[in-house]
C-alpha positions in Angstrom: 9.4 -25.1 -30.7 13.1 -24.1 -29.5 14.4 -21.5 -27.8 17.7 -20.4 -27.4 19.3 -18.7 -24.2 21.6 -16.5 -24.6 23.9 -14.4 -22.4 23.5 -10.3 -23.8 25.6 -8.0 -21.5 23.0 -6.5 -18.9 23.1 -3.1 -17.9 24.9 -2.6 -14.2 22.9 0.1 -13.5 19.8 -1.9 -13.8 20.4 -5.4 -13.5 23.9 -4.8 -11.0 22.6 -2.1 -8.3 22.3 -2.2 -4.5 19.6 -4.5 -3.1 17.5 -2.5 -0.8 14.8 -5.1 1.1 13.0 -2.0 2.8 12.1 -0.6 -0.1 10.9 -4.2 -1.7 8.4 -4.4 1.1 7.4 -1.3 0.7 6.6 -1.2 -2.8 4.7 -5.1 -2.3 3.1 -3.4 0.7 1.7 -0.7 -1.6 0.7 -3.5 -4.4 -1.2 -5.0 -2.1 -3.0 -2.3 -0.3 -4.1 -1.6 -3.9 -5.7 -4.6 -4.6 -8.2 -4.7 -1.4 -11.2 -4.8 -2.1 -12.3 -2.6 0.3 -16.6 -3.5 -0.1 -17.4 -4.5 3.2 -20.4 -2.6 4.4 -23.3 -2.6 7.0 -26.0 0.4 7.0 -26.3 2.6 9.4 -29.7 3.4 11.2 -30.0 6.3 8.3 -29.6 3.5 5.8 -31.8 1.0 6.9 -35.6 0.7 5.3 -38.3 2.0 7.5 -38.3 3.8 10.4 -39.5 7.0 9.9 -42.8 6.7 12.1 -42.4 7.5 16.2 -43.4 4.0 17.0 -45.5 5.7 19.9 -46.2 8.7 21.8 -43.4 10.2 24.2 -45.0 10.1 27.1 -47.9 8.5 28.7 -47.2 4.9 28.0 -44.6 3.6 30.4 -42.6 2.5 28.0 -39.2 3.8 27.0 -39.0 6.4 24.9 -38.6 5.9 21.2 -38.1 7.6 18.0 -37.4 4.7 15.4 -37.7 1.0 15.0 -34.6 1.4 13.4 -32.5 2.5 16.3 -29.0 0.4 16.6 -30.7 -1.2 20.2 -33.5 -2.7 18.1 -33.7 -6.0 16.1 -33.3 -5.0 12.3 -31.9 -1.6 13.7 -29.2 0.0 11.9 -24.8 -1.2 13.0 -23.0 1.4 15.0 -19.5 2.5 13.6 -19.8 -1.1 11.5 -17.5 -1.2 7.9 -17.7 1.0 5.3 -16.6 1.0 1.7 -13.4 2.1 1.6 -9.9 2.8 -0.6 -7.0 1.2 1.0 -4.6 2.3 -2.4 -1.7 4.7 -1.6 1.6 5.3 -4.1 4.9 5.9 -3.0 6.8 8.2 -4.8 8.2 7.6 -8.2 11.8 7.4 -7.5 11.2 4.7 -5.0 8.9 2.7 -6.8 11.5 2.6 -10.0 14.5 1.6 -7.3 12.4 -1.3 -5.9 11.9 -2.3 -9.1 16.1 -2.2 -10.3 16.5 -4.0 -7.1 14.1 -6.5 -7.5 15.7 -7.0 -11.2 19.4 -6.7 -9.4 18.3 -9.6 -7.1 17.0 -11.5 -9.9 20.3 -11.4 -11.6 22.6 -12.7 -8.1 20.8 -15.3 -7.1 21.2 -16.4 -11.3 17.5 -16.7 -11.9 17.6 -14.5 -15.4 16.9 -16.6 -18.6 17.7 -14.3 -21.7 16.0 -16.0 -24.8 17.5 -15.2 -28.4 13.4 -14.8 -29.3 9.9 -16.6 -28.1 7.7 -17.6 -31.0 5.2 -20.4 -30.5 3.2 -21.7 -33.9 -0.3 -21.9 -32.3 -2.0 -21.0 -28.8 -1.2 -24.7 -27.2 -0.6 -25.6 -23.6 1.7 -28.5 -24.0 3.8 -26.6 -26.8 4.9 -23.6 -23.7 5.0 -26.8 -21.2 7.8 -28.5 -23.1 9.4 -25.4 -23.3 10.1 -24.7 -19.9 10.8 -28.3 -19.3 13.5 -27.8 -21.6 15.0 -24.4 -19.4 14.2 -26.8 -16.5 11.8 -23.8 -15.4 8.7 -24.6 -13.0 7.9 -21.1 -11.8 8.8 -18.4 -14.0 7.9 -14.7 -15.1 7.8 -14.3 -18.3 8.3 -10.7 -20.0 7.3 -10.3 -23.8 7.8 -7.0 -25.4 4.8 -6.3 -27.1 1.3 -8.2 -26.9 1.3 -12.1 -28.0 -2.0 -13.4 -27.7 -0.1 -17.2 -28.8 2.3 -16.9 -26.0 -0.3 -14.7 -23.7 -3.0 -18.1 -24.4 -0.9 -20.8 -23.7 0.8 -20.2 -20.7 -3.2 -19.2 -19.5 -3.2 -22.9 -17.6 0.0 -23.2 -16.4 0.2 -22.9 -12.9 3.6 -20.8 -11.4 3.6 -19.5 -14.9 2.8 -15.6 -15.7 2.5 -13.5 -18.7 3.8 -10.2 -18.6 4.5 -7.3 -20.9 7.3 -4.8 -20.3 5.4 -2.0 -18.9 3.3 -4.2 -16.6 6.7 -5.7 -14.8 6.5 -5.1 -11.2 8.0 -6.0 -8.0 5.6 -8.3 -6.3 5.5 -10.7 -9.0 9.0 -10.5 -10.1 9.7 -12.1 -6.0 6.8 -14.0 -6.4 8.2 -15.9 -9.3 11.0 -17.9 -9.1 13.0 -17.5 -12.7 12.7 -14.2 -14.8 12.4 -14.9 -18.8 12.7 -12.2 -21.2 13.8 -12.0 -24.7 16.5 -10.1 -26.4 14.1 -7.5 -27.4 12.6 -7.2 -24.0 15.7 -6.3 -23.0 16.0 -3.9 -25.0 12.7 -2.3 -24.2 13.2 -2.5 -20.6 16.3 -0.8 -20.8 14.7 1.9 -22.7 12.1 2.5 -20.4 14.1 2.6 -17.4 16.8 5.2 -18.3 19.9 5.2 -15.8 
């Protein structure tokens, strides 16, 4: 399997626009926010089992009073203000996601880390075949943009560490920093530049 780079003319106002590193941490900032879990949990004394019986009488025994065996100073009690479930997503506006993304593509682009193949097409689902391709671009991390689902290309580059399968509408900026090389095809080009109007 070959494929041959190529050199299209990339749009300036997506590929040549101002780097803005605020708005790139920003944007990973929000990724990752959005992929916390967020499950940690303890139960409070009205979630813990039990506890509805007055262990004993208010008065009369010498003993502190109580009203539960589940009260927070009691073995097996309940947590006070302990973790809760909680959503830890937020989005930024639209407009400042889509110009973290063109700088993220701009940066891409200066520091020469674009590969533009002619097309990707791989005969069967194998490891070593996608392996001896980016040996060939002299590629060990890369982020690799197809234009429509490939479940050949999508499978083989499944085991490949520093390697990552993406289709058009899924690029984004954490991985496109994360990764060191950007590979797209002609025609990803040309959906990408569809789908982010200037």
């Amino acid at each position: 399997m070959e494929a041959r780079v190529i050199h299209p003319e990339l749009k300036e106002e997506i590929f040549g626009v101002k780097t803005r590193p605020y708005l790139l941490q920003q944007v990973v900032n929000m990724q990752m926010s959005s992929r916390r879990a967020g499950t940690a949990s303890t139960k409070t004394r009205g979630l813990v089992r039990g506890g509805g019986k007055k262990p004993w009488r208010q008065k009369g025994t010498g003993r502190a009073r109580a009203g539960s065996i589940r009260s927070p100073v009691w073995v097996g009690g309940g947590t006070i203000f302990g973790p809760l479930p909680k959503d830890y997503s937020y989005r930024l506006p639209k407009r400042a996601r889509r110009e973290a993304l063109l700088s993220a593509l701009s940066l891409k682009k200066q520091d020469g880390k674009i590969i533009v193949l002619e097309k990707l097409e791989i005969e069967e689902p194998k490891t070593k075949l996608m392996r001896k391709l980016l040996e060939g671009l002299q590629v060990k991390s890369a982020l690799l943009v197809i234009p429509q689902p490939d479940e050949k290309i999508e499978r083989s580059t499944r085991n490949l560490p520093g390697v990552k399968v993406l289709r058009v509408e899924g690029l984004n900026v954490y991985d496109l920093l994360r990764y060191e090389h950007l590979i797209l095809t002609e025609a990803s080009v040309r959906v990408l530049e569809e789908r982010l109007p200037t």
